[in-house]
PDB file with one MODEL, atoms N, CA, C and O in Angstrom:
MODEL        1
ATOM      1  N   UNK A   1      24.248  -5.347 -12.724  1.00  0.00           N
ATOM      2  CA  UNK A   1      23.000  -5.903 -12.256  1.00  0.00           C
ATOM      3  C   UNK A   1      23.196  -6.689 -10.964  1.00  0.00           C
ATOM      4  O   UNK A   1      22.341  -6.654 -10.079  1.00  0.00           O
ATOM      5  N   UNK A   2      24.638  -7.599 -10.823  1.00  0.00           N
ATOM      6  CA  UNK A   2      24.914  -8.269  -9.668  1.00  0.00           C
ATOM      7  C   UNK A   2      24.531  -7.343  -8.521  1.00  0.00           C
ATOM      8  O   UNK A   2      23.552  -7.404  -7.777  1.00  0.00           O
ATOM      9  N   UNK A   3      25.786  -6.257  -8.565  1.00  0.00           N
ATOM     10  CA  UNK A   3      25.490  -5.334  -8.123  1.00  0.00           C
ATOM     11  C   UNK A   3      24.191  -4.803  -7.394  1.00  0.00           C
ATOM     12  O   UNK A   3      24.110  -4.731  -6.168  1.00  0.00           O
ATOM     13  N   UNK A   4      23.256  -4.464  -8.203  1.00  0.00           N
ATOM     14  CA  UNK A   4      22.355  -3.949  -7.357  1.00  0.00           C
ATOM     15  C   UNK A   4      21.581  -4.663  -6.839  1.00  0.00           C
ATOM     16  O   UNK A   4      20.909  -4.276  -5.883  1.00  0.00           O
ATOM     17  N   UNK A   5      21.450  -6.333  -7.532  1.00  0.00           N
ATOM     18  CA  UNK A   5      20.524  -6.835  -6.619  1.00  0.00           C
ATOM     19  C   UNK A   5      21.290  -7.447  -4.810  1.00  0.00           C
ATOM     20  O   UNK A   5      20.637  -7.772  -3.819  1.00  0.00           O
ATOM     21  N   UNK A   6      22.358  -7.420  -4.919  1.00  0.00           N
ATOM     22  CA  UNK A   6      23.187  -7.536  -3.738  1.00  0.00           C
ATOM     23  C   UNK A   6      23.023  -5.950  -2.967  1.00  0.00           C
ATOM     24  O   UNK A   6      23.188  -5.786  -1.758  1.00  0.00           O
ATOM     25  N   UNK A   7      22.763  -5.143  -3.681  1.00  0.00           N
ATOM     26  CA  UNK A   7      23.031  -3.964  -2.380  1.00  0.00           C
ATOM     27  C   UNK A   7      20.833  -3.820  -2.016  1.00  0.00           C
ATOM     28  O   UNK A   7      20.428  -3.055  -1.141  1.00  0.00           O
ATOM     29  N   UNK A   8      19.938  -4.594  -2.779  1.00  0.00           N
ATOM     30  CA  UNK A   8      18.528  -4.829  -2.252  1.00  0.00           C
ATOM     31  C   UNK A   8      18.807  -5.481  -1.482  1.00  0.00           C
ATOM     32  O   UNK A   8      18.399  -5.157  -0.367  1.00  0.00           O
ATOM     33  N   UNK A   9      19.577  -6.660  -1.576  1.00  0.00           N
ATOM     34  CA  UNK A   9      19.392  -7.579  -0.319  1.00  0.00           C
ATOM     35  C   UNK A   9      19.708  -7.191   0.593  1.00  0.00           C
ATOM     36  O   UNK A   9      18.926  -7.224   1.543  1.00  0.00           O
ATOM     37  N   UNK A  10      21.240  -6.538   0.766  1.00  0.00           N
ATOM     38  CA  UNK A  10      21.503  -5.801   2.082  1.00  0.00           C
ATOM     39  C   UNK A  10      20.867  -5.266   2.351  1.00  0.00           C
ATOM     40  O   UNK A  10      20.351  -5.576   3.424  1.00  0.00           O
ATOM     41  N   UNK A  11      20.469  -4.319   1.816  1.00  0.00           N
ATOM     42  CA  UNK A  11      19.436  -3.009   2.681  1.00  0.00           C
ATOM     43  C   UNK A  11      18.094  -3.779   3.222  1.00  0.00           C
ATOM     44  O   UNK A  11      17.671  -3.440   4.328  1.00  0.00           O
ATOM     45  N   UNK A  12      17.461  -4.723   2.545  1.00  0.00           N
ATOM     46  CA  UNK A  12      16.482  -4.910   3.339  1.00  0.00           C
ATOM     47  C   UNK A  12      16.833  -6.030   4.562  1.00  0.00           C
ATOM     48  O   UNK A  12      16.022  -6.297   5.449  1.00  0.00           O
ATOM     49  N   UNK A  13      18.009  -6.561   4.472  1.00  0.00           N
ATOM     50  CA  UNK A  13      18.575  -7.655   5.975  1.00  0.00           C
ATOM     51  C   UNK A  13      18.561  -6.427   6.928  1.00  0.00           C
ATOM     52  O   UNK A  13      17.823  -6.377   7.912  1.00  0.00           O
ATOM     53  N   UNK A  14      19.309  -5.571   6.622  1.00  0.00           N
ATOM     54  CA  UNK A  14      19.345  -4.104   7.747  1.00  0.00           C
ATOM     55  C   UNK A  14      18.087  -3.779   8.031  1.00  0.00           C
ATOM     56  O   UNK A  14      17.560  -4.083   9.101  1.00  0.00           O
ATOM     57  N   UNK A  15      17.541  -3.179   7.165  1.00  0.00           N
ATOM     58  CA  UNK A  15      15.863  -2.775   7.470  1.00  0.00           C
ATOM     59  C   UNK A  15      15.243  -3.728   8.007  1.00  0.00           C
ATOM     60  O   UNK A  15      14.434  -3.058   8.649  1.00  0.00           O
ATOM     61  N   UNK A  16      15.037  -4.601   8.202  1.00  0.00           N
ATOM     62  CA  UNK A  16      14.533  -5.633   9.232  1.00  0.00           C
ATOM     63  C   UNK A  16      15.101  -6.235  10.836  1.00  0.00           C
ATOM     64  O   UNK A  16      14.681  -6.771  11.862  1.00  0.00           O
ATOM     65  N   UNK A  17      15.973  -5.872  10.392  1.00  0.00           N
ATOM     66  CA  UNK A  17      16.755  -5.756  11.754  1.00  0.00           C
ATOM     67  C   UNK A  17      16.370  -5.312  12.942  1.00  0.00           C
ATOM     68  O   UNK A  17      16.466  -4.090  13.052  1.00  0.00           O
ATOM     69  N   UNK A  18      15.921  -5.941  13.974  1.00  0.00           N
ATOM     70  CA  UNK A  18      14.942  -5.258  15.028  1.00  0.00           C
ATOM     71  C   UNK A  18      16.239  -3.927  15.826  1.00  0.00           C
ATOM     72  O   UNK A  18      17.438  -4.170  15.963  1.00  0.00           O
ATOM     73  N   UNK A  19      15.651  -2.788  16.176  1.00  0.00           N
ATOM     74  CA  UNK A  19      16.704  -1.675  16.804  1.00  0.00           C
ATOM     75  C   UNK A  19      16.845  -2.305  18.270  1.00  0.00           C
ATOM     76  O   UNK A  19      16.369  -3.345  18.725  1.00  0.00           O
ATOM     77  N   UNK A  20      17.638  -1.353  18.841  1.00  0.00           N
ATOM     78  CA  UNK A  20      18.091  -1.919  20.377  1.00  0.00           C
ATOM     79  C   UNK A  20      18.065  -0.272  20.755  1.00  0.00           C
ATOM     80  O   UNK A  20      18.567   0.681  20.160  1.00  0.00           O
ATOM     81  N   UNK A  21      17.216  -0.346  22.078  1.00  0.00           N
ATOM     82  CA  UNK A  21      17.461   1.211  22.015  1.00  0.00           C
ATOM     83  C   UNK A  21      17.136   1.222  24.249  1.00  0.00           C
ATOM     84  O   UNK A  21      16.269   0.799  25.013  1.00  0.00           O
ATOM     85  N   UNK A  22      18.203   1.835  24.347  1.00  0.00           N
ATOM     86  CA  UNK A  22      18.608   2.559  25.688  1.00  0.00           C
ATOM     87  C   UNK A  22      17.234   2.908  25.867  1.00  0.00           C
ATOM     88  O   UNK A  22      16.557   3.361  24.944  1.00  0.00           O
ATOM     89  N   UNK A  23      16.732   2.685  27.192  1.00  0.00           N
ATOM     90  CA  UNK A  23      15.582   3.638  27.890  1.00  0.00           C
ATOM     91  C   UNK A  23      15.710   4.584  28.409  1.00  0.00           C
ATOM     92  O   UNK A  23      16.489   4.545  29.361  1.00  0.00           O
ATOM     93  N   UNK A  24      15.150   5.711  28.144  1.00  0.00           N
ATOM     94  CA  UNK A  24      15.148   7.289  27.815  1.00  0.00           C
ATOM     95  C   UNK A  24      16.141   7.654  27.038  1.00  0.00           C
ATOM     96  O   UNK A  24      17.099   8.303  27.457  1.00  0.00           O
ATOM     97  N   UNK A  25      15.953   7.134  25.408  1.00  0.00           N
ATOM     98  CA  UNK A  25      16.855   7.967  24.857  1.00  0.00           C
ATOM     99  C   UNK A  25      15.694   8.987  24.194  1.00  0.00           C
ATOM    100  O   UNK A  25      14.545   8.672  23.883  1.00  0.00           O
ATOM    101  N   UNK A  26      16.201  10.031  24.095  1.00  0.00           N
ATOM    102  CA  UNK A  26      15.130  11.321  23.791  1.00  0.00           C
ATOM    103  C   UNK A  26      14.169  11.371  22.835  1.00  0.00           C
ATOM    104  O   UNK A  26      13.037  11.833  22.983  1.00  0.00           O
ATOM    105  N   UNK A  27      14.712  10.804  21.674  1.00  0.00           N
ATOM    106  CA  UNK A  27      13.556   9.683  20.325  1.00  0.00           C
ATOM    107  C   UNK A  27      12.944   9.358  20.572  1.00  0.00           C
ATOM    108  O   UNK A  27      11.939   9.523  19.881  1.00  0.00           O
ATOM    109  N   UNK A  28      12.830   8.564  21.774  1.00  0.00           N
ATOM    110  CA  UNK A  28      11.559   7.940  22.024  1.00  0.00           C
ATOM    111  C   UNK A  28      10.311   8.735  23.013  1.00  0.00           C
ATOM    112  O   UNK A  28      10.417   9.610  23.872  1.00  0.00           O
ATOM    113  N   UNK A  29       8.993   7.932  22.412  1.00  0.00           N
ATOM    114  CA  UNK A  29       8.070   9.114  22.625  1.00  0.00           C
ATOM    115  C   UNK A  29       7.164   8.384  23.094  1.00  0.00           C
ATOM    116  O   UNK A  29       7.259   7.233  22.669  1.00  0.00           O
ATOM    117  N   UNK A  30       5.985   8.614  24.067  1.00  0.00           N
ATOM    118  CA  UNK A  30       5.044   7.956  24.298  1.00  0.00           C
ATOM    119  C   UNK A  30       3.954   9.065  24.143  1.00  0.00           C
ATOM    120  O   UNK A  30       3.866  10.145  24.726  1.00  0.00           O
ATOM    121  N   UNK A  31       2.682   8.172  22.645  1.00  0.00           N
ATOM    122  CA  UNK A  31       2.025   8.824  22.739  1.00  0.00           C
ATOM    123  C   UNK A  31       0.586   7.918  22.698  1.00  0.00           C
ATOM    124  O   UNK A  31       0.261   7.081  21.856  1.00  0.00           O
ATOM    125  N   UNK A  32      -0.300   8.458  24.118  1.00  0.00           N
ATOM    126  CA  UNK A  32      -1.123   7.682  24.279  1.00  0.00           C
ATOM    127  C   UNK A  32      -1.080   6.320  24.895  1.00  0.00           C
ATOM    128  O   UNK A  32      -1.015   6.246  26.122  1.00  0.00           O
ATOM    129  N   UNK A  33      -1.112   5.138  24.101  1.00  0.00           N
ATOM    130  CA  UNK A  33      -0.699   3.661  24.292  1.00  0.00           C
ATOM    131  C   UNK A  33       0.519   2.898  23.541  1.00  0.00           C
ATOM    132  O   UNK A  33       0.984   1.768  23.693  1.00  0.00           O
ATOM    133  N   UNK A  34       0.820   3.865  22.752  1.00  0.00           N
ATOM    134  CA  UNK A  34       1.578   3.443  21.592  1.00  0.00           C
ATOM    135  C   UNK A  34       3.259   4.010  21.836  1.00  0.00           C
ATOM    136  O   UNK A  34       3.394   5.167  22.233  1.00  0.00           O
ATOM    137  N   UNK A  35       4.405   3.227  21.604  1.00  0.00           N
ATOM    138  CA  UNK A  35       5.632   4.306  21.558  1.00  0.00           C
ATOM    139  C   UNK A  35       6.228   4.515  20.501  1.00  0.00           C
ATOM    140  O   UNK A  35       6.355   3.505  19.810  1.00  0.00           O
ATOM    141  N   UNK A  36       6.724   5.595  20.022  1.00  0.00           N
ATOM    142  CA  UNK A  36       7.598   6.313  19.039  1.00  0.00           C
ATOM    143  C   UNK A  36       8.852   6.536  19.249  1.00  0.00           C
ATOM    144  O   UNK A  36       9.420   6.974  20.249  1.00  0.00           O
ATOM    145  N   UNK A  37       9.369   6.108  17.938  1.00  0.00           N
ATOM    146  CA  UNK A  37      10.743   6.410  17.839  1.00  0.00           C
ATOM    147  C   UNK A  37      11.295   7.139  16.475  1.00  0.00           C
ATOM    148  O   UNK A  37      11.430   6.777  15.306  1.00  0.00           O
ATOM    149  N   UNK A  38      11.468   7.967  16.978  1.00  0.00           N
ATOM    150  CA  UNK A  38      11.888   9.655  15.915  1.00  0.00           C
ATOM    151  C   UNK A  38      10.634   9.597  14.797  1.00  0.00           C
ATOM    152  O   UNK A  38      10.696   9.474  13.574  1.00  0.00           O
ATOM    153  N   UNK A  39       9.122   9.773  15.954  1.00  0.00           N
ATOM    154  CA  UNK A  39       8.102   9.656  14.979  1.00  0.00           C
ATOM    155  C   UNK A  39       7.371   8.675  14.183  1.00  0.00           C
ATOM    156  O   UNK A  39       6.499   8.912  13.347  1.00  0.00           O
ATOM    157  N   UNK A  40       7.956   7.244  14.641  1.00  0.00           N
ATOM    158  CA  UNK A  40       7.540   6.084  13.658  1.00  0.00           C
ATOM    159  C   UNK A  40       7.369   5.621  15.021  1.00  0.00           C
ATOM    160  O   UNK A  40       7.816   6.038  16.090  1.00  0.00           O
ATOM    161  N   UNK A  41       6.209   4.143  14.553  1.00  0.00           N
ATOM    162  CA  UNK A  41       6.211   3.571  15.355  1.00  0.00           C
ATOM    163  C   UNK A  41       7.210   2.355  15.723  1.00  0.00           C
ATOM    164  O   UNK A  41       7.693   1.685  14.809  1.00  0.00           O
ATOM    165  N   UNK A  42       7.496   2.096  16.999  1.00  0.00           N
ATOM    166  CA  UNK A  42       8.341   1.693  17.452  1.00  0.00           C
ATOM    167  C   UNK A  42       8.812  -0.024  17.250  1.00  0.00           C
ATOM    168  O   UNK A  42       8.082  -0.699  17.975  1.00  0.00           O
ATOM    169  N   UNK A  43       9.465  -0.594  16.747  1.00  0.00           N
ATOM    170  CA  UNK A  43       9.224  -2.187  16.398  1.00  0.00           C
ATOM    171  C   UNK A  43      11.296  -2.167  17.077  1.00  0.00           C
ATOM    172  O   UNK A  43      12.206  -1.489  16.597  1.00  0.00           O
ATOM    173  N   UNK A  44      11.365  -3.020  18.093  1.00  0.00           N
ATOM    174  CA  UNK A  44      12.418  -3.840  18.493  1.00  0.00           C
ATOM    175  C   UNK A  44      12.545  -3.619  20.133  1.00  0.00           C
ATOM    176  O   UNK A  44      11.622  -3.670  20.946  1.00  0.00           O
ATOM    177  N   UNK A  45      13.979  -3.352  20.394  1.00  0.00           N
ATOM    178  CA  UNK A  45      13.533  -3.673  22.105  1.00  0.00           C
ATOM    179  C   UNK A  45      14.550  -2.163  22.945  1.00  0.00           C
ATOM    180  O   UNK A  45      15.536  -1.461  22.719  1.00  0.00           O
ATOM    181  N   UNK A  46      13.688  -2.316  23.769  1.00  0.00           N
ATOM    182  CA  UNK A  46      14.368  -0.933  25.106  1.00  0.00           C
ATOM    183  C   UNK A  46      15.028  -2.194  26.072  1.00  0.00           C
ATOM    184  O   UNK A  46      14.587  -3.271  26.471  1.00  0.00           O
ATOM    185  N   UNK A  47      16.227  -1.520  26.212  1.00  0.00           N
ATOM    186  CA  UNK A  47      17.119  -2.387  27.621  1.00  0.00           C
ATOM    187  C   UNK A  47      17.192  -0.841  28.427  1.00  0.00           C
ATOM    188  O   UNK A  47      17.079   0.339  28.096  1.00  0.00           O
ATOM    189  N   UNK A  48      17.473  -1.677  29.780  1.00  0.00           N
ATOM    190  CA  UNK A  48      17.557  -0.382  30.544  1.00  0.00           C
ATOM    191  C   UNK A  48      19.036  -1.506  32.008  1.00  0.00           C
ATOM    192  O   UNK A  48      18.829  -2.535  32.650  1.00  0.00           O
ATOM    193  N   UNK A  49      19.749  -1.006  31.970  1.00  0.00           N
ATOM    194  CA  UNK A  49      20.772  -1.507  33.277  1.00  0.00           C
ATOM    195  C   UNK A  49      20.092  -1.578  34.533  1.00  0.00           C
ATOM    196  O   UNK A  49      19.591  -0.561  35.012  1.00  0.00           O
ATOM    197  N   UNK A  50      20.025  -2.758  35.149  1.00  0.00           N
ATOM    198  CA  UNK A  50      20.082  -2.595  36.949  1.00  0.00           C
ATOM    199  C   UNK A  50      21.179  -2.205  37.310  1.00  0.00           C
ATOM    200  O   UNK A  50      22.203  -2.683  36.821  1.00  0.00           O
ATOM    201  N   UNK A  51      21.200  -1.351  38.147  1.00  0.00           N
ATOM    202  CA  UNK A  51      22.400  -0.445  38.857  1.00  0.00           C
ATOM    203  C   UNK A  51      22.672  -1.796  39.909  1.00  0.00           C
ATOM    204  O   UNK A  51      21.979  -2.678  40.415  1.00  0.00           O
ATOM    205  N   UNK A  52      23.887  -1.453  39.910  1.00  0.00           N
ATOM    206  CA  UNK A  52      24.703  -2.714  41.501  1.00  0.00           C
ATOM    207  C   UNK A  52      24.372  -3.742  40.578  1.00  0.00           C
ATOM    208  O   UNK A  52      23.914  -4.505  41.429  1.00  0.00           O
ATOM    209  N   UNK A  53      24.268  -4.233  39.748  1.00  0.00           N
ATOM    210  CA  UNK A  53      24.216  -5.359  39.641  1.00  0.00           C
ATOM    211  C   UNK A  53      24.929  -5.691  37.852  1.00  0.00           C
ATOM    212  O   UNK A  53      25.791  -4.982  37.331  1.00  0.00           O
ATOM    213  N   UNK A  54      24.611  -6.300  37.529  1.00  0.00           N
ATOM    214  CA  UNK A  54      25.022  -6.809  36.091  1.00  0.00           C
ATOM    215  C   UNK A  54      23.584  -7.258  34.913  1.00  0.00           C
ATOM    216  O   UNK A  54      23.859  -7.639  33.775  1.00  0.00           O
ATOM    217  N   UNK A  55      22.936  -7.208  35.119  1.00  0.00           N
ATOM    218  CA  UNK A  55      21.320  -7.155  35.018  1.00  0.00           C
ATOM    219  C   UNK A  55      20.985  -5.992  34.045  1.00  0.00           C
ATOM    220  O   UNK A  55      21.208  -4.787  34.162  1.00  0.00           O
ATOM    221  N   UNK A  56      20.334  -6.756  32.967  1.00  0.00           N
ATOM    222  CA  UNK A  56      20.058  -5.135  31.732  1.00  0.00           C
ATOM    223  C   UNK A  56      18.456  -6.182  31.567  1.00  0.00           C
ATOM    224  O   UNK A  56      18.363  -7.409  31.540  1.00  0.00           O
ATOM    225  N   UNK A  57      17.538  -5.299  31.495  1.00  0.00           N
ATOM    226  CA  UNK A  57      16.095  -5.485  31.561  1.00  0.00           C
ATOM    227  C   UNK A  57      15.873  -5.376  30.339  1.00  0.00           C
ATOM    228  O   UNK A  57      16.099  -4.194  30.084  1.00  0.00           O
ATOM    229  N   UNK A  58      15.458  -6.079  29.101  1.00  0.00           N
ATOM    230  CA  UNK A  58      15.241  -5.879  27.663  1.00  0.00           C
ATOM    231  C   UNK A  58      13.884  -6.279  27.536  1.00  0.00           C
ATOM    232  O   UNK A  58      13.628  -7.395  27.988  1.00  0.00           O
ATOM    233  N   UNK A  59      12.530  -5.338  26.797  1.00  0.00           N
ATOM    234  CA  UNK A  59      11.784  -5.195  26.938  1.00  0.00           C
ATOM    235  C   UNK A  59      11.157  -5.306  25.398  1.00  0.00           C
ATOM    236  O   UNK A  59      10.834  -4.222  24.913  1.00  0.00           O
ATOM    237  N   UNK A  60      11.022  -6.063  24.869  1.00  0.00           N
ATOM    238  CA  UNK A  60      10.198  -6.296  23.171  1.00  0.00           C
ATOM    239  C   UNK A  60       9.276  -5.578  22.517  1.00  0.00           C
ATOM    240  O   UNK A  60       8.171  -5.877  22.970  1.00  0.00           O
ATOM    241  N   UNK A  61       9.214  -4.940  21.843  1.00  0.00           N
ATOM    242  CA  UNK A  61       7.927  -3.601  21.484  1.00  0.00           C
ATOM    243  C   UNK A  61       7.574  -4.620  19.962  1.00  0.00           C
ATOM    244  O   UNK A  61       8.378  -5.464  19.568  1.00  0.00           O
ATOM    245  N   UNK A  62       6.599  -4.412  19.445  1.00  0.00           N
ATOM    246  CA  UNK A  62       6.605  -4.149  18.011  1.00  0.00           C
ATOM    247  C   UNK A  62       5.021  -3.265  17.599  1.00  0.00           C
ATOM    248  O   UNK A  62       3.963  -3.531  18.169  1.00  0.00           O
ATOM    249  N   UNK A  63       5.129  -2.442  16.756  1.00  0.00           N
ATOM    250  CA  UNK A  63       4.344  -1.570  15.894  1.00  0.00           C
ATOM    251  C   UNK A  63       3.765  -1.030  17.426  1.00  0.00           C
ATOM    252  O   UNK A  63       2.566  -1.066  17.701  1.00  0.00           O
ATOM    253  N   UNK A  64       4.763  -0.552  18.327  1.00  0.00           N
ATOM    254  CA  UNK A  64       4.202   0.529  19.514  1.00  0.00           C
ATOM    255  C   UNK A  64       4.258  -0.047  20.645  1.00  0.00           C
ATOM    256  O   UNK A  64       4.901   0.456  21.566  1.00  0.00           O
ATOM    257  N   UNK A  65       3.729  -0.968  20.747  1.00  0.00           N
ATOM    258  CA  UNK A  65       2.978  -2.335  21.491  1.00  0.00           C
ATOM    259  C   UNK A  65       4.009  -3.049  22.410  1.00  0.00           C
ATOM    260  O   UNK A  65       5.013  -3.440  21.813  1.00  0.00           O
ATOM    261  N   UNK A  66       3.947  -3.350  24.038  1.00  0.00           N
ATOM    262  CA  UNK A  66       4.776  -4.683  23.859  1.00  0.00           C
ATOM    263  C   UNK A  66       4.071  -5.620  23.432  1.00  0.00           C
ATOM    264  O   UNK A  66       2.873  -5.880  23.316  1.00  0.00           O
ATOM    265  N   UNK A  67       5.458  -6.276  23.129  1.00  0.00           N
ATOM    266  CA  UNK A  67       5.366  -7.650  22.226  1.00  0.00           C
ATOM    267  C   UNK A  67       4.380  -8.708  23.608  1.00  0.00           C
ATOM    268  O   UNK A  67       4.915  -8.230  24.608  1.00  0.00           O
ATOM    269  N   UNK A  68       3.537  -9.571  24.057  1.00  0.00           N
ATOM    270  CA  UNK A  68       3.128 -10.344  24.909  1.00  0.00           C
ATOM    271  C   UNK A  68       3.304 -11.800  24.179  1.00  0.00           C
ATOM    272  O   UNK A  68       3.008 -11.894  22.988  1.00  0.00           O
ATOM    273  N   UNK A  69       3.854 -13.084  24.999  1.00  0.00           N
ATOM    274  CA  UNK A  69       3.434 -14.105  24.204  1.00  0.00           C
ATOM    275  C   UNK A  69       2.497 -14.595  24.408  1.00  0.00           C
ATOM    276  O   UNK A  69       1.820 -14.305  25.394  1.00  0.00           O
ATOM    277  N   UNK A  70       2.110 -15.619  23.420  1.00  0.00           N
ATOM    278  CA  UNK A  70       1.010 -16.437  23.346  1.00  0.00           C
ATOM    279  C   UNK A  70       1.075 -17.792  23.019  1.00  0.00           C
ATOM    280  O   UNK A  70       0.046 -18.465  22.971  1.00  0.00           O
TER     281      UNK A  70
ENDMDL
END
């Protein structure tokens, strides 16, 4: 019983885990206003590198959307 309630907890710390995902990796999809990733909607962040420089642009999505604050 320890057992399984330790391998719920893990799985859902992982499953919540926001993704990190390269811009243009092929998964990702824009459809309409919204973005997809392998068909779901998209919840964590796109980085993309500035070339010449040291600079990675990380960009916040959740449920498609960027994230905006408020």
């Amino acid at each position: 019983m320890k057992k399984l309630v330790l391998f719920i907890a893990i799985l859902s710390l992982v499953g919540c885990m926001k993704k990190e995902v390269k811009f243009g990796d092929e998964n990702l999809e824009l459809k309409g206003t919204k973005l997809y990733y392998k068909d779901k909607l998209f919840t964590g962040f796109i980085t993309q590198e500035v070339p010449f420089t040291d600079k990675v642009i990380k960009v916040e999505y959740v449920n498609g959307v960027i994230k905006t604050e408020k």
